[in-house]
C-alpha positions in Angstrom: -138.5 -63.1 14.9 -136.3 -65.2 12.8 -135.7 -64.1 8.9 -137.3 -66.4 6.0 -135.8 -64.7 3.0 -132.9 -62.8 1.8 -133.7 -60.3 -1.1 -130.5 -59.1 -2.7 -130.2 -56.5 -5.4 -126.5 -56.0 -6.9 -126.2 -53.0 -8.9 -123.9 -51.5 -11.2 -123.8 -47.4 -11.2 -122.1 -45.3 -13.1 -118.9 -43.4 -11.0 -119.8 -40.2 -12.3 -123.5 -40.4 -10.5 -122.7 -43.2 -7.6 -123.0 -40.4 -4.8 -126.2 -38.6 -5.6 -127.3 -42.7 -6.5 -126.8 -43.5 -3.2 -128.1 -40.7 -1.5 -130.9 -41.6 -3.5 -130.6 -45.6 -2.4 -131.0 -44.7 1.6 -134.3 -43.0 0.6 -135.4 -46.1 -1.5 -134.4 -48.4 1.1 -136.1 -46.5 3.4 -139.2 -46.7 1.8 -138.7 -50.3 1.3 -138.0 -51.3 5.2 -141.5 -49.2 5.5 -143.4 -52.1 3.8 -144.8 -55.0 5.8 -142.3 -58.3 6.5 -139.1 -56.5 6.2 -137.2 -56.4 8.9 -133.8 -54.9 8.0 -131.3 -54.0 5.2 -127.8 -53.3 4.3 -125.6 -52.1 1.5 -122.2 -53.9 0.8 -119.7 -52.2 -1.5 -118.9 -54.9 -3.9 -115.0 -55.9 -4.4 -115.5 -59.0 -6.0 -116.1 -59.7 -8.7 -114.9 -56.6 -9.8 -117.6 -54.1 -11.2 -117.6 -53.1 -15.2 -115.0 -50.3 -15.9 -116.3 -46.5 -14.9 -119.2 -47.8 -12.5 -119.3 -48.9 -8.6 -120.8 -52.2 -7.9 -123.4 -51.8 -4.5 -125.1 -54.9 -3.4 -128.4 -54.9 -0.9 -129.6 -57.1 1.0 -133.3 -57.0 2.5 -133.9 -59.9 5.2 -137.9 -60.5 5.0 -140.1 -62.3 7.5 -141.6 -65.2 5.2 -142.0 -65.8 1.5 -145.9 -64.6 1.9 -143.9 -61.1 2.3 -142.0 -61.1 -0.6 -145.0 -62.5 -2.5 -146.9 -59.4 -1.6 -143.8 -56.6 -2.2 -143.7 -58.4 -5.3 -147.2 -58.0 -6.6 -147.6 -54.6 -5.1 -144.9 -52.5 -4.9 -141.8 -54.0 -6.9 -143.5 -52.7 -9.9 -143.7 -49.0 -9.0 -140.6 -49.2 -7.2 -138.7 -50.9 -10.2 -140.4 -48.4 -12.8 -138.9 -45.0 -9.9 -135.7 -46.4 -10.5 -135.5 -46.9 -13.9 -137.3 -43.2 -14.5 -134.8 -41.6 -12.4 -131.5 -43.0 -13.3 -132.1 -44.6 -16.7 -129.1 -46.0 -18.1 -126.7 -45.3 -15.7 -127.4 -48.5 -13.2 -128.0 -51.9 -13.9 -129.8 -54.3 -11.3 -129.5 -58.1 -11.3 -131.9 -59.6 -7.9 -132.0 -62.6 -6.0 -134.0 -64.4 -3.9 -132.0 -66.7 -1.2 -133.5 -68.7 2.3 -131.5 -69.3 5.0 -130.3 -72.6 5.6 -131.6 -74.5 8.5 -128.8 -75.9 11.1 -125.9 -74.3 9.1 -124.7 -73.5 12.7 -122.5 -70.4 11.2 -121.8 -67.9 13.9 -124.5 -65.3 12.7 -126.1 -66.8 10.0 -129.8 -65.9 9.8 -129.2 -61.6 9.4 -129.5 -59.1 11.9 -132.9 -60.8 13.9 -130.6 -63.7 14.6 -128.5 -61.5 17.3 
């Protein structure tokens, strides 16, 4: 099954919580790779651009089946999800998302995410 869309989330989180944040994070992710039309995650530690003074910078990326499947995690779970987040760690993270599609015929070794091997 080939991946239709990349779902990144780069976060900011405070040093002083970033362990018990990302023991947290597997859980969430976890959770997340449970819905239908995801098909696989990862967590890069962001180097650059450097993260804001006293916090780590994590990014995610979730490789999804088809835009359909992102419709739907957007309409019925990103809300709940979103609103977890924000109730458990308040100020000390900050999320920015984006929404990419892989590039038919880039012929990059690997391109396409972890169903591509």
């Amino acid at each position: 099954m080939g991946i239709g869309l990349v779902y990144e989330v780069n976060l900011e989180v405070d040093r002083a919580v970033a362990a018990d944040y990302r023991a947290w994070l597997a859980g969430h992710i976890a959770e997340i790779l449970a819905l239908p039309g995801f098909i696989g995650a990862e967590v890069l530690d962001v180097l650059d651009p450097p993260p804001t003074a006293g916090r780590v910078g994590l990014s995610v990326r979730y490789w999804l089946q088809d835009q359909a499947a992102f419709e739907a995690y957007q309409r019925e779970h990103a809300p709940r999800l979103r609103a977890a987040g924000v109730e458990r760690w308040g100020e000390h993270f900050r999320a920015r998302r984006r929404v990419l599609r892989t590039s038919p015929g880039s012929g990059l070794p690997g391109a396409g995410g972890p169903a591509a091997s």
